[in-house]
N, C-alpha and C positions, 0 to 999 in steps of 0.2 A: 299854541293851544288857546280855543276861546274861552272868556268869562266863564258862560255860561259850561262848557267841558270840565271846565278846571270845580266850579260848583258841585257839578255833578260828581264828578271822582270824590270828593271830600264828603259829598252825602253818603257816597255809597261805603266810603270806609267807616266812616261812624256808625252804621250799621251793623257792618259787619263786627265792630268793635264792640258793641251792646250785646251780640249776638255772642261774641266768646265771654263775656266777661258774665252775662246770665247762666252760662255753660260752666262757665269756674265757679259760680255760686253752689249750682246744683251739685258738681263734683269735686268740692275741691280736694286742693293737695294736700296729702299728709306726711309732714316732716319726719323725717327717719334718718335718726345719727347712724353714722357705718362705726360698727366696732370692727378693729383690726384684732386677727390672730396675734396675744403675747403682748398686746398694748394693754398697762395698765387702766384699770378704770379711776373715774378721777374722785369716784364717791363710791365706794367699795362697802358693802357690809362686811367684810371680812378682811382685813390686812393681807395683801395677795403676796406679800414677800415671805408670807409662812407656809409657803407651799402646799397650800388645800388641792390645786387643779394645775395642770400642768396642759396649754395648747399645742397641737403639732403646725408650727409652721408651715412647714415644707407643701402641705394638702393643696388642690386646687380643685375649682368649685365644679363639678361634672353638671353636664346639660343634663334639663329636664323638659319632658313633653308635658306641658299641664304647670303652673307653679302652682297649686294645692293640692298636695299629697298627703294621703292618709296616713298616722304615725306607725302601721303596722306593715309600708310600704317596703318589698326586699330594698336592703344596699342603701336607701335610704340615709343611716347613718351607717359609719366606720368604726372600727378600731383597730388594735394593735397587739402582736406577741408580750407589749408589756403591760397589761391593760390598767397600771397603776397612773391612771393621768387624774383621778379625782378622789380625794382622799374623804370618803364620806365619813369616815371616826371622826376624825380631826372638826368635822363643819359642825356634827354631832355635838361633841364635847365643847366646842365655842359657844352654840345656842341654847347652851343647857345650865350654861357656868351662871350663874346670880349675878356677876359682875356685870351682866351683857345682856341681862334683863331687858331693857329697853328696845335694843337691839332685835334681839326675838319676840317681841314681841308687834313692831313692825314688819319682822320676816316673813309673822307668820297669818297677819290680817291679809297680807297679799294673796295668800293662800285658801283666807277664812278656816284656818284651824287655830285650835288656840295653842299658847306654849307648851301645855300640855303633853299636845299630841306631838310633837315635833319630832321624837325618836320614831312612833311610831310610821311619821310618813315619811321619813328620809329613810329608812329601811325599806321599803317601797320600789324606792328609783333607783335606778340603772345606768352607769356612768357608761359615755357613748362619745364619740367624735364628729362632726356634722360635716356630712363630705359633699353640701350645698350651702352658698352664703341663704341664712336662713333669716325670714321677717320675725321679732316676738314681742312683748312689747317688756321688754327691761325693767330695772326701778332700780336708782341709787337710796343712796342712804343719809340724808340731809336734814337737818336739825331734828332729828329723832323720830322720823319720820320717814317712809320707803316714797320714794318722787317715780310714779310713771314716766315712759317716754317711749316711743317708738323707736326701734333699733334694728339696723341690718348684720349679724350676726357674721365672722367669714368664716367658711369651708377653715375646719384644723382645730376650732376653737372647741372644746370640752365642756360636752352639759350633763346632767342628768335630765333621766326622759323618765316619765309616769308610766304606769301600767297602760294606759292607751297609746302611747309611743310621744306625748307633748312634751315638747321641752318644759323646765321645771327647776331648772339651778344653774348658772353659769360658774363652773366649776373655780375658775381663779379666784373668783372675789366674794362667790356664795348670792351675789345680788339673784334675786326669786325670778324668775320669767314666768308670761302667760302670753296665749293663744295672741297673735297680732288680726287685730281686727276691723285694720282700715281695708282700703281698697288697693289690691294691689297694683291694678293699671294707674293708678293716681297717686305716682309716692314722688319725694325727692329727697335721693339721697346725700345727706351732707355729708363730708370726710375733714373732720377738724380737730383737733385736741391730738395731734399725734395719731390720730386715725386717717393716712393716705390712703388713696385709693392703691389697694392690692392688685399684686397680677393676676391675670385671669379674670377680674371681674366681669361680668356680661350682664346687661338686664336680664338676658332670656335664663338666666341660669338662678335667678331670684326665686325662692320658694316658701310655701307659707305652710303650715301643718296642721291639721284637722285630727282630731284623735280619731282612734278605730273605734269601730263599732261593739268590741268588746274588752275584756283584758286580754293582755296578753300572758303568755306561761313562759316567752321567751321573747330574745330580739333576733333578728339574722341582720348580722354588718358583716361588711365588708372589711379589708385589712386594709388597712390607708397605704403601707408601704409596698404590701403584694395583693395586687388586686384578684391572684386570682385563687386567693386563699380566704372560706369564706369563716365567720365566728359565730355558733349561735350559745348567747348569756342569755339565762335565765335572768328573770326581771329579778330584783331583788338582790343581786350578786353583782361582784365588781372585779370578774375576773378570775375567778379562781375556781370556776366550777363551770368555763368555760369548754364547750367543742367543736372542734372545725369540719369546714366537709371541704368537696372541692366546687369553685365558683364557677368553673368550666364547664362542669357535666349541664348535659343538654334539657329542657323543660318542654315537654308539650303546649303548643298554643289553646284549649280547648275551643269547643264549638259554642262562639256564646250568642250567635246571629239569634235576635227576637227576645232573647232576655232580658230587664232592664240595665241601665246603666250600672245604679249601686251595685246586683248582682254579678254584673260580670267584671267590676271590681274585683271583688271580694275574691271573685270565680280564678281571677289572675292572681291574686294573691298567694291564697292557698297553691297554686302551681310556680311560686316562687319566680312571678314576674311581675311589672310593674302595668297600672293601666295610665296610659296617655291621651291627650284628646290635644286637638288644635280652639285655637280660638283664645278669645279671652277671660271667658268666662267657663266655668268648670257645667257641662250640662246637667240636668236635673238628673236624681237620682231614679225617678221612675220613666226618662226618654228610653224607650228600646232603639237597643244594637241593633243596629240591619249588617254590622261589617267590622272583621279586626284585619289591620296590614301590621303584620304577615299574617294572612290568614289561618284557618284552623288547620292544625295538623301539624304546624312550624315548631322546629326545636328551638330554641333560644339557649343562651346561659342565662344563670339566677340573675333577677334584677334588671332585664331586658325589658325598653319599652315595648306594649303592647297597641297601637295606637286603633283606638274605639269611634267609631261614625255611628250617630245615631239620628233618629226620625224625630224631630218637634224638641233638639235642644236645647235651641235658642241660643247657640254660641254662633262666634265668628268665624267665616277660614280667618288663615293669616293674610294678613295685607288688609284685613278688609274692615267692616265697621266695625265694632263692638258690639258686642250680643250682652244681652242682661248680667249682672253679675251672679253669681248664685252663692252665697256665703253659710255652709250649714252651723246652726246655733253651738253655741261654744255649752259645754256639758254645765250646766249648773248645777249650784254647787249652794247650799243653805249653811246657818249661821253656824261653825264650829264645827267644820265635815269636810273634810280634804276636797279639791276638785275632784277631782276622780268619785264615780258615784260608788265604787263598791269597798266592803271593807276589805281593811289591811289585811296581809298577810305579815306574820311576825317574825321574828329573827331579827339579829345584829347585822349592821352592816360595816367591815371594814378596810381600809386605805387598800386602794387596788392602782391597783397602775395599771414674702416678699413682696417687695410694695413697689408699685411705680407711680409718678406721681399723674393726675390726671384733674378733669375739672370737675368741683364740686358740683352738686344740684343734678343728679343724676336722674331717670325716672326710668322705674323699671314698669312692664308692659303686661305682668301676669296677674290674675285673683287671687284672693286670700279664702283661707272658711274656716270654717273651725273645722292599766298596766297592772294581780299579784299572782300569777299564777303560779304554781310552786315548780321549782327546776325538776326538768327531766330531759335524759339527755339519750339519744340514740344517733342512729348513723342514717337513716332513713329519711327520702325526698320530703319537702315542706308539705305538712297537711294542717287541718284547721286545729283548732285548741278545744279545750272542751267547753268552752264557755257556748251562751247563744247560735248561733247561724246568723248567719245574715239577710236580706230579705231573700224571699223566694222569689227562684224566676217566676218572669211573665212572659209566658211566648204568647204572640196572637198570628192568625192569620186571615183576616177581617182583607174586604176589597180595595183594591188598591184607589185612592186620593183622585179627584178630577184633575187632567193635564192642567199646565200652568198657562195665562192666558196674557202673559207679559214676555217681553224678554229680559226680566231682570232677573233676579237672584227668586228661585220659588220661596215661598210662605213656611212658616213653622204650622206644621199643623200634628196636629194630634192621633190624625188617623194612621192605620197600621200602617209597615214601609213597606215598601215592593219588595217583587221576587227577586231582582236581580241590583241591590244595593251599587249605587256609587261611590268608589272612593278618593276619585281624584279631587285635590283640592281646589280646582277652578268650576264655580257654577255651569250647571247644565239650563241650557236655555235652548227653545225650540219651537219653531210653530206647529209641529207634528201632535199627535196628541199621548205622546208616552207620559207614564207618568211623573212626578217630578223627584229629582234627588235628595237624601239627607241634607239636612242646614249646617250639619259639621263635616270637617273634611279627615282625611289623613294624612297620614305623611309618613316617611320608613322612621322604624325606630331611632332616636337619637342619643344613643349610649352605645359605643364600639365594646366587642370583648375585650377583656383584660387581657393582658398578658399571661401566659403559661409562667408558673415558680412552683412554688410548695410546694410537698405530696397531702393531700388530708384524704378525707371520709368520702360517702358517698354525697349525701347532700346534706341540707340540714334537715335539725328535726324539730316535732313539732307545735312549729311556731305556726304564731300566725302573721303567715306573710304576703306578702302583694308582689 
């Protein structure tokens, strides 16, 4: 190699070197300790050997289409025939004892409520089991004072979730959790303090939770040990006012081509299925659907992904660039006023009932974004709550886009999709002049049916589910 070649290669790596290193300015990494299922925490609000929260081990973290899911998303979370895994008396009576003043009163600026309120909004939440390793952003308890920090949560571990479905208590140690608000395509997971990296771990399986758009009147989980036994709890209860259906029975795909996105969420939810998209980024709420795989008409079981192709959403397929993030605002929350915007509902709330080793610095590939209705309990398919709606469709049928005049991947654009939507996930490119395809792809759903066990009900009821 000459002088001059060898120059060259060394200009052109420094370049290139400027060119990532301006890239990691813009995006950089956000540190995320892995909490293992049943690992002590090391700065616990709560002394975890008094058995406040009890995690299921055994759980492993089920694939998601999308890692930002709505908290009112079916299956979402799990539970169990014993649903005493979070003793919310016990966390009650600790935050309320004068000796622990200090204490709660840290617990509860996480929160922006004051000590006050503390019975009233732990009566609120809804103990649940997270049957995905889930992002939220934690907080120990250190010189009198609650420490943020970014945490990956595993599938088995025992939270309480808010009336919008947010995690909201990490049931062993009582430390408060809120909405995780980094980027999820830019995390690196560490695994230290006794926290290995668990089996099953996957990036693709990393999820971050957006509340739902309204409260909820109920949750619908899954049973961690029989999946195909489904539970639907009233928010506000901790198992004892609990009813099942069965997880098996079959769900309509509805027709949700030309509606927008959020809509045909919402649309999937209420028929007790899940909505998925590809990419990295979660598309805008107001992109219209041009296409769902399986299309309309398809039976699923509860909690099946739905996977949604839309027109101008600015997301990625897989394998390919990165499409904008889209993160929706975490619910705010003013001085001495629960996060959650709506008031409490009241009532007492009381005690309900593997690792391999791998290399730290993990980075998982998905986005992040950003609960009183009173128990009612029937045997009847998932329908909405009585709370709000959700946005109204938008169908349009406006003329279809000028052909694409490249061969690369078509433009996001705004105008209406065509008659005859694409949903393969490899770009359509063409010198013809057809019009061009959705920017988002599909893919077949990525959640297998359960397993056939229990006898229960028909479906559940009504909740508001995804």
């Amino acid at each position: 190699m000459t002088l001059r070649a060898f120059m060259h290669r060394i200009a052109v790596l420094a370049v290139f070197s400027l060119l990532l290193s301006g890239c990691d300015r813009d995006t950089p990494l956000t540190m995320v300790k892995a909490v293992a299922a049943g690992v002590p925490s090391l700065a616990p609000f709560f002394d975890e050997k008094s058995g406040i929260g009890e995690d299921a081990t055994s759980v492993r973290s089920q694939p998601v289409q999308g890692s930002l899911q709505q908290g009112d998303t079916p299956g979402l979370y799990g539970g169990s025939k014993q649903p005493t895994i979070c003793d919310v008396a016990k966390l009650e009576r600790f935050l309320t004892d004068p000796t622990n003043h200090k204490k709660a009163q840290a617990w509860a600026s996480v929160l922006n409520i004051g000590t006050d309120e503390i019975p009233e909004y732990l009566d609120r939440l809804t103990p649940v089991l997270l049957r995905h390793d889930t992002l939220v952003k934690n907080h120990d308890y250190k010189k009198e004072k609650a420490v943020p920090y970014n945490s990956l949560l595993q599938a088995g571990i025992a939270i309480l979730v808010d009336e919008q479905g947010l995690p909201a208590v990490k049931c062993s140690c009582g430390n408060p959790l809120r909405p995780f608000e980094g980027d999820t395509g830019r995390i690196s997971v560490q695994f230290e303090d006794g926290n290995k990296k668990w089996a099953g771990y996957e990036r693709e399986s990393v999820v971050a939770v957006k509340p739902a758009p309204r409260k909820l009147e109920r949750i619908a989980l899954v049973d961690v040990q029989e999946p195909a036994r489904g539970i639907n709890r009233p928010t506000g209860t901790t198992g004892e006012k609990d009813t099942t259906f069965n997880a098996r029975k079959r769900h309509t795909v509805p027709d949700l081509a030309g509606t927008t996105f959020a809509r045909a969420s919402q649309e999937l939810i209420d028929a007790g299925l899940a909505a998925g998209y590809a990419g990295q980024g979660a598309p805008p709420d107001s992109a219209k659907v041009t296409a769902s795989d399986p299309p309309a008409g398809t039976e699923l079981p509860f909690g099946q992904y739905v996977m949604l192709t839309v027109a101008g959403g600015g997301t990625s397929s897989s394998g390919g660039a990165p499409g904008p993030t889209t993160t929706p605002p975490l619910p705010s929350s003013g001085s001495k006023s629960p996060p959650t915007s709506n008031p409490p509902s009241s009532g007492s709330s009381s005690g309900s009932s593997g690792s391999a080793g791998g290399k730290p610095g993990e980075s998982s590939s998905k986005p992040p974004s950003s609960s009183s209705g009173g128990p009612r309990e029937s045997s009847s398919a998932p329908s909405t709550s009585t709370a709000p709606s959700s946005p109204s469709a938008d169908r349009s049928s406006g003329p279809p886009p000028p052909p694409p005049t490249t061969s690369s991947p078509p433009e996001v654009t705004s105008a209406p999709p065509p008659s005859a939507p694409v949903t393969s996930s490899a770009p359509v490119t063409s010198s013809a002049p057809p019009p061009p395809p959705p920017s988002t792809t599909t893919s077949a759903p990525a959640s297998s049916d359960p397993p056939a066990s229990a006898s229960a009900t028909d479906g559940p009821s009504g909740t508001v589910l995804a």
